[in-house]
N, C-alpha and C positions, 0 to 999 in steps of 0.2 A: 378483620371482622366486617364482614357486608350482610345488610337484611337482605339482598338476594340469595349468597349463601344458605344465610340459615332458613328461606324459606323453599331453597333446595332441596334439604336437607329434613325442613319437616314434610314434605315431600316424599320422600328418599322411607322416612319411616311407614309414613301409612300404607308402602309397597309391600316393608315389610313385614307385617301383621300376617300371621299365618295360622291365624283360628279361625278365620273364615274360608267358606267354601265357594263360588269363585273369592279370589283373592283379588285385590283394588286392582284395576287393568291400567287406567290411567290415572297421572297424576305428577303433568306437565308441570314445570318450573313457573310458567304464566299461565294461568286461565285461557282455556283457550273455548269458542264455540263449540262445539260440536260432543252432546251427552249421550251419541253413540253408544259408547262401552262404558255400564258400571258392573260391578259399583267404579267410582271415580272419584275423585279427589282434586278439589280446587282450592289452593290457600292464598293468601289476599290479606294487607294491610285492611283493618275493619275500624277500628277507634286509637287514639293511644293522648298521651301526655308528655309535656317537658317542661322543666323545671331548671332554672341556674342552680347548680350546688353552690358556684362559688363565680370570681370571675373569669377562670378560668375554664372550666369544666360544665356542661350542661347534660340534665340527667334524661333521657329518653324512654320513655315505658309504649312500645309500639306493642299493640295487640291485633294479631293475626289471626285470623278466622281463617280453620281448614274444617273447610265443610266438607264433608265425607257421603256421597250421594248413593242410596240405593233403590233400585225398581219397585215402582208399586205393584206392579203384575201381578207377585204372592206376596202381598201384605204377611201374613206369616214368618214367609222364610225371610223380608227384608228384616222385619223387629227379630228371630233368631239373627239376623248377621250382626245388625246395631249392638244388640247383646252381649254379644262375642266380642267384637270389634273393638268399645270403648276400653273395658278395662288392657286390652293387651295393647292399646294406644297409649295407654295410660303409663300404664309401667314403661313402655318404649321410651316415652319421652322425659320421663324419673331417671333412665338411667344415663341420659345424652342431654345434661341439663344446660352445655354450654353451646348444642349444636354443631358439635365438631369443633369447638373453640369461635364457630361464627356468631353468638353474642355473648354478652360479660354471663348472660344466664334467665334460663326461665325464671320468671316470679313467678312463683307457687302459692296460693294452687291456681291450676290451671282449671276453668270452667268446662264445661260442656252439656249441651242441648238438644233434643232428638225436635225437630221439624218439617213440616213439608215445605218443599223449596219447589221454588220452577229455574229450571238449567235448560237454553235452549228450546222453550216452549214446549221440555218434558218437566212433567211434576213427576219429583220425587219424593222420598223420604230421606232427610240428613241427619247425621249426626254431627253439630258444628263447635268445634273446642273452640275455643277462644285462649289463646295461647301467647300471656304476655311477655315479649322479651326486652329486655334493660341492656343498656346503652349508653356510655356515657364518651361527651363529644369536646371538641376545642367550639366554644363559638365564633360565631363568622361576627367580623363588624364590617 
């Protein structure tokens, strides 16, 4: 289990959303510059929490922002794609709650947010879930 993995992998999903017309083009493993081609998709450690259960074990709640970016050009057809887009995200990520087995598992529920964002000193419009996954670790002394 690695949060690279599974931030491959939430990744891996937003690709494959196929209610939307274009479908997400990119939506690299790392953020990368360049908002080129949307819609596109960037996911990114954004807040999380950790807690000892015990002294053995410590509990990790990292929440990942995959913000889902589309063109303001036709304001229109981007809120039609957000529209589309979120619930068929939604169920994708209900159905792969462990990420391929790369974390112990989503905490549910998972948030989400429609925003204008600047990518690359393009303003867009995002859809940004906020998608906690749990984690538990040996601590380090």
């Amino acid at each position: 289990m690695t949060l690279e993995a599974a931030i491959t992998r939430l990744q891996a999903i937003t690709k494959e959303v196929d209610s939307i017309s274009p479908v997400v083009k990119s939506a690299p493993d790392t953020p990368v510059e360049d908002a080129a081609m949307l819609p596109m998709s960037i996911a990114h450690i954004g807040t999380g929490t950790v807690a000892p259960d015990d002294a053995s074990t410590t509990r990790l709640i990292l929440n990942v922002f995959v913000d889902v970016h589309f063109s303001l050009n036709q304001l229109s057809m981007a809120y039609d794609q957000i529209n589309a887009f979120i619930p068929d995200y939604m169920k994708r990520l209900s159905g792969d709650p462990t990420l391929d087995s790369n974390t112990q598992t989503i905490v549910f529920p998972v948030s989400v947010q429609v925003l204008q964002m600047e990518w690359d000193r393009l303003t867009t419009v995002a859809a940004r879930f906020t998608v906690p996954l749990k984690y538990r670790e040996a601590p380090t002394t």
